[in-house]
N, C-alpha and C positions, 0 to 999 in steps of 0.2 A: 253458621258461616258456610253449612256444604253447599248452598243454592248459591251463595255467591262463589265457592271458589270453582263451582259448576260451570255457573256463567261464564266467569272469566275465561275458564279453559274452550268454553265454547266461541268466545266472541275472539280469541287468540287465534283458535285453530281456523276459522274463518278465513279473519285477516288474512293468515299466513294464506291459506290454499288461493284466497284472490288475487293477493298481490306480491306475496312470493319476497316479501322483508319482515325486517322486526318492528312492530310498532311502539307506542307508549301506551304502558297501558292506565285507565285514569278511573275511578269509581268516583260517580258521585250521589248521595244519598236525598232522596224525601223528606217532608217534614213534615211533624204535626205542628200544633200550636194549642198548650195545655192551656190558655187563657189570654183574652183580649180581642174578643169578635168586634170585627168593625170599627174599629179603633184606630187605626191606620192611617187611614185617608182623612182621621180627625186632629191629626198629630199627635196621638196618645203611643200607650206604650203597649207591645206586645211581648209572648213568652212564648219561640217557635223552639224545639228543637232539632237535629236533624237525626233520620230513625234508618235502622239497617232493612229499609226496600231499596233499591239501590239501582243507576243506570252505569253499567258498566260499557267503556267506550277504546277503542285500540285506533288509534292515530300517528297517523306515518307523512311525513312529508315525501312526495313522491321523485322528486327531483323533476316536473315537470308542469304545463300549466295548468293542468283540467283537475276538476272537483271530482270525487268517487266517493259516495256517500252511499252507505249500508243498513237499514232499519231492519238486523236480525230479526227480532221475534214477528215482524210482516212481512220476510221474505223479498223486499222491495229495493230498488236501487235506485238515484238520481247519478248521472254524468254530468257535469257542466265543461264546457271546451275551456275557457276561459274564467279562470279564480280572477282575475282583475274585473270582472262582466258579470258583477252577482248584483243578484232584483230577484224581488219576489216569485215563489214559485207558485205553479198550480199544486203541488204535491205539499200536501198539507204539514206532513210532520217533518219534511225538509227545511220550511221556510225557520223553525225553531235554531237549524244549526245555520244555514242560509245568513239569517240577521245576526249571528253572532259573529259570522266571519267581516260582514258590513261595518259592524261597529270598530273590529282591528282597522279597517279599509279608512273610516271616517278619522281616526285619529293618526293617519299619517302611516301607517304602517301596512306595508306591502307584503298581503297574503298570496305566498305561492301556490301554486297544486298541491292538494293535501287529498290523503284516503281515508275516510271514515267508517268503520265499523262499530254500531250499540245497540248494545238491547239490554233489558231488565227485565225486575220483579217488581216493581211500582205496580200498584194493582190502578190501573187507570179511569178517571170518573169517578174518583173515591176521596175525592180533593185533599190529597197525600200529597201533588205539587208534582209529578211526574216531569211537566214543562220547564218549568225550573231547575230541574236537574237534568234533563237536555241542555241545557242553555249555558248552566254554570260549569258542567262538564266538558263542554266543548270549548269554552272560553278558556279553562283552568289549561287544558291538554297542549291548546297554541298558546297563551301565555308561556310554556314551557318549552316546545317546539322553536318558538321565535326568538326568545330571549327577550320577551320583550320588557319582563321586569315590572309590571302592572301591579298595584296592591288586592286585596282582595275586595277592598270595597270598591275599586274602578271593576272591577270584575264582576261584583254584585250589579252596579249600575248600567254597565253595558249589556249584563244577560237579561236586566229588566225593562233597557230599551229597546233591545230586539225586539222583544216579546209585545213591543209597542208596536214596534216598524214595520216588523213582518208577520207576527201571526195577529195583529189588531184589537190585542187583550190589552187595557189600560191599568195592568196588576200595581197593586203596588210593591214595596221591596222587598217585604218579609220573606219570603220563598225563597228568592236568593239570598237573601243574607243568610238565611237558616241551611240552605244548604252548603253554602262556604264555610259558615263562623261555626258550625257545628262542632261542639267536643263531646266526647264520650262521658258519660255520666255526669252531665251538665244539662242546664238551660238555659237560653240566652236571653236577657232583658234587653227590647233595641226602643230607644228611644224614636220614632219615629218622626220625629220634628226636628232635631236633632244629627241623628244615627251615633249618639253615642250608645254603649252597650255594656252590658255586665253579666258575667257568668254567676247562675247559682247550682248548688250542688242539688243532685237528683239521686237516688237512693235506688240504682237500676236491682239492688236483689231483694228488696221489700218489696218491689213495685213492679209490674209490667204495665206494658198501654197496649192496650185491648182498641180496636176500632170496630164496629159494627156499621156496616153499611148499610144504608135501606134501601138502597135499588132505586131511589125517587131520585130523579133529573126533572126537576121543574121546568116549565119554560120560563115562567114568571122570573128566576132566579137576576136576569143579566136588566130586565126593567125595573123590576123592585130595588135594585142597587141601587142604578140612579138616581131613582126616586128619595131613597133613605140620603144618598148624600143631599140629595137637592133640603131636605127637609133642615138636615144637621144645618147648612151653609144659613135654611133661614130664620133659623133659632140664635146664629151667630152675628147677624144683619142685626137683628132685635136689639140682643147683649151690648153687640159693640155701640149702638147710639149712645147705651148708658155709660159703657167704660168702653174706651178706642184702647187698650192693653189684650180687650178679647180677640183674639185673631183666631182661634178656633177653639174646639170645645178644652180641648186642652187646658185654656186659660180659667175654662167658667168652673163655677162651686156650684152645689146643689139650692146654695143662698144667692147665687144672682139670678137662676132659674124660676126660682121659688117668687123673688122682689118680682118679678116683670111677669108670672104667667099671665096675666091679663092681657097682655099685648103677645101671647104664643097662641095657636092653636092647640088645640088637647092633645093632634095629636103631636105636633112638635115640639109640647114640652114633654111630651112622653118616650121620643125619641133623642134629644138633649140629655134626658136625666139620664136615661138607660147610659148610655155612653160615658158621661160625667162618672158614674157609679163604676161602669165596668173598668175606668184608669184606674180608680180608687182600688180597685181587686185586685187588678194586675200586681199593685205595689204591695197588699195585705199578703197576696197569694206567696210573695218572691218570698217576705218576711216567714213564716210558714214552713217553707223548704229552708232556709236558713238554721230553724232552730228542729230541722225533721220530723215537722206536725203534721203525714200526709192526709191525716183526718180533717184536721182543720184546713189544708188546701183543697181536698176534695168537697167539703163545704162551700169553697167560693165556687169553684166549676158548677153546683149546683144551682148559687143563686147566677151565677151568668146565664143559665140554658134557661131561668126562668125571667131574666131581663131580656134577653131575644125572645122568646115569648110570649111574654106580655106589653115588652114596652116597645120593642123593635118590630116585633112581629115579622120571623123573619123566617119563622122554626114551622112545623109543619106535620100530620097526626102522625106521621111518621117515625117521626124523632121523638118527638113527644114518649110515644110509646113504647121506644126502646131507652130514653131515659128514665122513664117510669120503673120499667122492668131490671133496671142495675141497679136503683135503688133499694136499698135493705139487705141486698145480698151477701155471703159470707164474704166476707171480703172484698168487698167493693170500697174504695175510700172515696168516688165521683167520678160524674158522669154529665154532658154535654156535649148538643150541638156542639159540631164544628165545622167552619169554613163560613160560605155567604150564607147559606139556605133553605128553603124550602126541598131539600132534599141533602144526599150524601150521606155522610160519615158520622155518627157519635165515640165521641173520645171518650172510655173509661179508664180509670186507676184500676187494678185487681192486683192482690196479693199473688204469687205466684203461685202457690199450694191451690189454691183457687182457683184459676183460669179456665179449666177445664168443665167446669162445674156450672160458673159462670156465661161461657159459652152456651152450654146445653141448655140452660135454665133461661136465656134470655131469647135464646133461637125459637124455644117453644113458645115461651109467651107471642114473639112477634109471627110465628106462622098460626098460632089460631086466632089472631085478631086482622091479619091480610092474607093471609093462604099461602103462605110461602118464607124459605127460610134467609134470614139477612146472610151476606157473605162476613166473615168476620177475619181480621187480621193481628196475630200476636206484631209486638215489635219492640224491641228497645233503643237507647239511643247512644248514636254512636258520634266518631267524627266524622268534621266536614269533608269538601270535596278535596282529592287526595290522590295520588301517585300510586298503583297495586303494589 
């Protein structure tokens, strides 16, 4: 917690020296997500938690009408004259706080001059959800500010329409949700068709989550999405002629996929099962942490990172080779892509006596087979987005 009580003090003293009041101050945290790639936008389930990289933000109502918005850790400032007169900006990491303040605007509630100071440890391009925790932190801060008495899931929904409106990412909601519903030594099961949700217990002192990043930013990653949906959507065209109850994969078994491959392509029954199977894990996985079997959870994380690779095809030699390299390890309980793709982040389990070990041993393998060492992140999990 020194990096964040660091921050805070830093992003406090700011505030104060620019605008010369007390702000609120508001932490809002990242998220992994131990299980349920791509799942999402199929109405399936996922299992996000929220983790101590965190965006710390100090928020003051100024008593007048213009916007002052501060991105600490890039040294940059947006002015706006008029909070009634917000539209998209050219200033990229603005428009994230920008459309949050839109969507108070769009529900009838009149945002006055407010001063924004945030920065973090979210390590960014590491698909940790940094954006989401702009989004949700800035929403959480004036929900408070205004009185405006909003739940957390309008909260959830409006930080992930911003994220529609003005930075032109068609995310779906797990990030905010995971960064609001977040509790400490939990996971959260969110139905995604649904949004109903459930806490399971997570064993943060047997366990850490280890992230290893490979430095790959595909381009491929934002066309291959659509394409995988477009795929899912016409595996469920197929199903539903047979049964009109399928509305998405959600609905189907691995036995209606199986009745009709004839009428699927290979590869979209290959894309279908993957998905069908990774619900099914999501639910095996929760079961697992219930009865404290991180071996047997770390199991499913391994067959998911090999249904995005074989079936989704989604994963990349990248990944590949830093999930190869955590398995076996002294204490490794699993390991898997995480996020859309062809690049980013692998999630591993490590014992905690481990971690250091693990590190070293996985940094080498992946610098003598690409010439260079992955950045790598401890984390645990903490609560959601929250008042300092």
């Amino acid at each position: 917690m020194l990096m964040s009580l660091s921050l805070t003090a830093a992003i406090l003293a700011d505030f104060r020296h620019r605008f010369a009041y007390e702000p609120l101050l508001v932490r809002a945290p990242g998220r992994v997500n131990l299980i349920g790639e791509h799942t999402d936008y199929n109405g399936g389930f996922v299992l996000p938690a929220a983790i101590d990289k965190e965006i710390v933000f100090a928020v003051g109502l100024n008593g007048a009408s213009h916007l002052r918005l501060v991105a600490y850790d890039l040294s940059e400032t947006l002015t706006l004259t008029d909070a009634a007169d917000i539209s998209p900006s050219d200033v990229h990491w603005a428009n994230y706080l920008l459309g949050v303040a839109a969507q108070f605007q769009q529900r009838g509630v009149a945002v006055p001059g407010f001063d924004c100071v945030f920065g973090g440890n979210i390590p960014v391009g590491a698909g940790v959800s940094s954006s989401a925790a702009v989004e949700c932190g800035l929403a959480f801060a004036l929900n408070q500010l205004l009185e405006t008495g909003l739940d957390k899931l309008t909260l959830a929904r409006m930080a992930q329409q911003a994220e529609h409106t003005y930075a032109g990412v068609k995310c779906g909601i797990m990030d905010q949700f995971a960064s609001l519903f977040g509790r400490a030594g939990q996971v959260v099961r969110l139905d995604c068709r649904s949004l109903d949700y459930a806490y399971f217990p997570f064993d943060t002192q047997a366990c850490r989550i280890v992230l290893c990043n490979s430095g790959v930013k595909h381009s491929l990653a934002s066309t291959a999405y659509n394409t995988r949906r477009q795929e899912c959507e016409q595996g469920v065209a197929v199903l539903q002629q047979h049964n009109p109850a399928i509305q998405t994969l959600r609905d189907a078994t691995l036995a209606d996929l199986e009745a009709h491959r004839a009428e699927l392509s290979p590869t979209v029954y290959r894309r279908c099962t993957y998905v069908v199977q990774e619900n099914a894990r999501v639910e095996t996985a929760c079961h697992h942490l219930e009865t404290g079997n991180l071996t047997a959870f770390g199991q499913e994380m391994y067959a998911s990172h090999a249904g995005l690779r074989d079936d989704y095809e989604v994963s990349c030699a990248e990944l590949d080779a830093l999930v190869e390299a955590a398995r076996g390890l002294p204490g490794v309980f699993g390991a898997r892509m995480m996020g859309g793709g062809f690049g980013g982040c692998t999630i591993n389990l490590v014992a905690p006596a481990q971690v250091d070990e693990f590190i070293a041993s996985v940094s080498a393998a992946y610098e003598e087979q690409f010439g260079r060492r992955p950045e790598t992140y401890q984390t645990t999990i903490v609560d959601g987005v929250g008042v300092v």
